[in-house]
C-alpha positions in Angstrom: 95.7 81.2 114.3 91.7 82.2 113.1 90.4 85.4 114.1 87.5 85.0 116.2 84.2 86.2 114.3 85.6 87.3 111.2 85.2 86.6 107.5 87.2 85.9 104.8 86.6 85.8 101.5 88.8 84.3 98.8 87.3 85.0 95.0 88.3 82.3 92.2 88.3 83.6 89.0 89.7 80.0 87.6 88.3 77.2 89.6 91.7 76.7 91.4 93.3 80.7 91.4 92.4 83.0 94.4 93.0 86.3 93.5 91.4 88.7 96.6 90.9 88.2 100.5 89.1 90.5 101.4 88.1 90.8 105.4 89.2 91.0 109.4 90.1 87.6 110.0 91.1 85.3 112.4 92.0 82.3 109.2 94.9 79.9 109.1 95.0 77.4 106.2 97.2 75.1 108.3 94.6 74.5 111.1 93.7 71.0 110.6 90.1 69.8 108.4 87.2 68.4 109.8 86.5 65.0 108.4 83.2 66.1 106.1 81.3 62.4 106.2 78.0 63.5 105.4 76.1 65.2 102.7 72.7 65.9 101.6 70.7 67.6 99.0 67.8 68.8 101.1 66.6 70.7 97.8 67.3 70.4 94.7 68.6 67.7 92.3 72.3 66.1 92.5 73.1 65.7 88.8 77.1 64.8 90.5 79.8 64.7 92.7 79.8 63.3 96.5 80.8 63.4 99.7 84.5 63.3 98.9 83.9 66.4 96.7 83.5 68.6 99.9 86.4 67.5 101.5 89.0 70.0 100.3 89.3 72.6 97.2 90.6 70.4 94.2 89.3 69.0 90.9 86.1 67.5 92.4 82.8 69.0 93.1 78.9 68.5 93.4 77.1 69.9 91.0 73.2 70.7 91.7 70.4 71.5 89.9 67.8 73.7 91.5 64.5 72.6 91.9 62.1 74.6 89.8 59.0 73.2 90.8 58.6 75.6 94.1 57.7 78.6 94.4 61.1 79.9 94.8 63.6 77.9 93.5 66.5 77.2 95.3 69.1 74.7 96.3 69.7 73.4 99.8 72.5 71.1 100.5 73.3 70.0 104.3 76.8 68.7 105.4 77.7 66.9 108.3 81.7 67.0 109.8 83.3 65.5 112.7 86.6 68.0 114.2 87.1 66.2 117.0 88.1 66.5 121.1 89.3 69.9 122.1 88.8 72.3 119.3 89.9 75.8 120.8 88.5 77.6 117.6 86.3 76.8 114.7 85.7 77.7 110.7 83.4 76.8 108.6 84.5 77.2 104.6 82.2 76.8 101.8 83.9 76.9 97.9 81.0 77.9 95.7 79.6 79.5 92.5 76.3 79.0 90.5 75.5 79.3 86.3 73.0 82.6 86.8 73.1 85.6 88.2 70.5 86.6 90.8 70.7 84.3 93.5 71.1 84.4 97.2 73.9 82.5 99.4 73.3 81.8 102.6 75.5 79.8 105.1 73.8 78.8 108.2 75.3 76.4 111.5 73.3 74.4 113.9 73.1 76.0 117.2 73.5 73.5 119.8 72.3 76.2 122.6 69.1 77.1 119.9 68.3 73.9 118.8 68.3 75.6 115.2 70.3 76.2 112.2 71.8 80.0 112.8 72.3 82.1 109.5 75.9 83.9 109.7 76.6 84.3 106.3 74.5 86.1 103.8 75.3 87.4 100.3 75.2 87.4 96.6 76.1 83.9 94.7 78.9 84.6 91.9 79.3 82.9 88.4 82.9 81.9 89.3 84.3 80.2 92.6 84.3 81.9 95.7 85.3 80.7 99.3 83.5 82.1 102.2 85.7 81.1 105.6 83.6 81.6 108.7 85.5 82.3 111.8 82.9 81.5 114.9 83.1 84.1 117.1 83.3 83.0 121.0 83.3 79.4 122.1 83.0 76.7 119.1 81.2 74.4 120.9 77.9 76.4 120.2 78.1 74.6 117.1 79.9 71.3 117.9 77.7 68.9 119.3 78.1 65.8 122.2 79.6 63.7 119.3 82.3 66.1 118.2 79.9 66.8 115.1 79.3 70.5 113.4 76.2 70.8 111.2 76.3 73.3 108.2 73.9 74.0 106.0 74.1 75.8 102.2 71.6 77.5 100.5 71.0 79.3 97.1 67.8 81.4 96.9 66.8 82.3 93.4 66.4 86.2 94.0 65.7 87.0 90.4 67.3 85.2 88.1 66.3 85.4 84.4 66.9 81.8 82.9 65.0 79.2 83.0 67.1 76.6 84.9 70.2 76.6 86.8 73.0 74.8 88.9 75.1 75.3 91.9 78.8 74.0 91.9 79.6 73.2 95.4 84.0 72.7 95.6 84.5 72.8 99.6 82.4 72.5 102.2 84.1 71.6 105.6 84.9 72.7 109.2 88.8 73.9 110.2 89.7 73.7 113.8 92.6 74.8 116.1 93.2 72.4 119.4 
């Protein structure tokens, strides 16, 4: 069963090995996957990987080069999942790392209620694979829309990195859901 409103955080210090947990959570890997059917690069340039790379923590992944033209570089990448008819809890994962130190994650869900994407993650992007599992506090269906659809959105803020270009490596980016 998930936790409701909690965090967990898995680190990968090998793209497939996690090695800490580390949070209160309400997480269950056997609650079923959202069906990730959408994808796009709001920001940013897609150098590989696709939809199919979000699905699930394997081999595949996107791979994104930020866009240093602005006046902040960053990275923005929207997804789109559909978790179906009566979802009794919901969390949102995101598998992640970037090439640099220095920049910002952020994980943000559309508010159905709002009308607006809702930050509830924030923190430091790592050079090696990390998973972030958000646990929605309350009822799920804040974020789940008429269409059985939850909206995420990723972004990488360059907060001071010192090279001149860099990429963010995107492994999982999907919705769990108990019925």
């Amino acid at each position: 069963m998930l936790v409701t409103g909690g965090l967990l955080e898995s680190t990968i210090s090998t793209p497939i090995i996690a090695t800490q947990d580390i949070g209160t959570i309400k997480y269950n890997q056997s609650a079923a996957l959202g069906n990730v059917h959408d994808h796009a690069v709001n920001t940013g340039i897609q150098v590989s990987g696709s939809t199919a790379s979000l699905v699930e923590s394997d081999g595949n992944l996107l791979e994104i080069l930020a866009d240093l033209d602005a006046a902040n570089p960053r990275v923005s990448l929207s997804v789109t999942c559909t978790v179906g008819l009566n979802v009794t809890e919901l969390c949102f994962e995101v598998q992640s790392s970037v090439t640099v130190a220095g920049v910002t994650q952020n994980i943000e869900l559309f508010n159905m209620n709002t009308g607006d994407y809702e930050r509830v993650d924030r923190r430091a992007a790592t050079q090696y694979q990390r998973t972030i599992h958000y646990s929605v506090p309350g009822n799920p269906y804040t974020y789940i829309d008429a269409n059985d659809k939850v909206y995420g959105r990723i972004t990488f803020d360059d907060s001071g990195v010192s090279e001149e270009s860099w990429k963010a490596y995107v492994k999982l980016a999907n919705c769990r859901v108990l019925r």
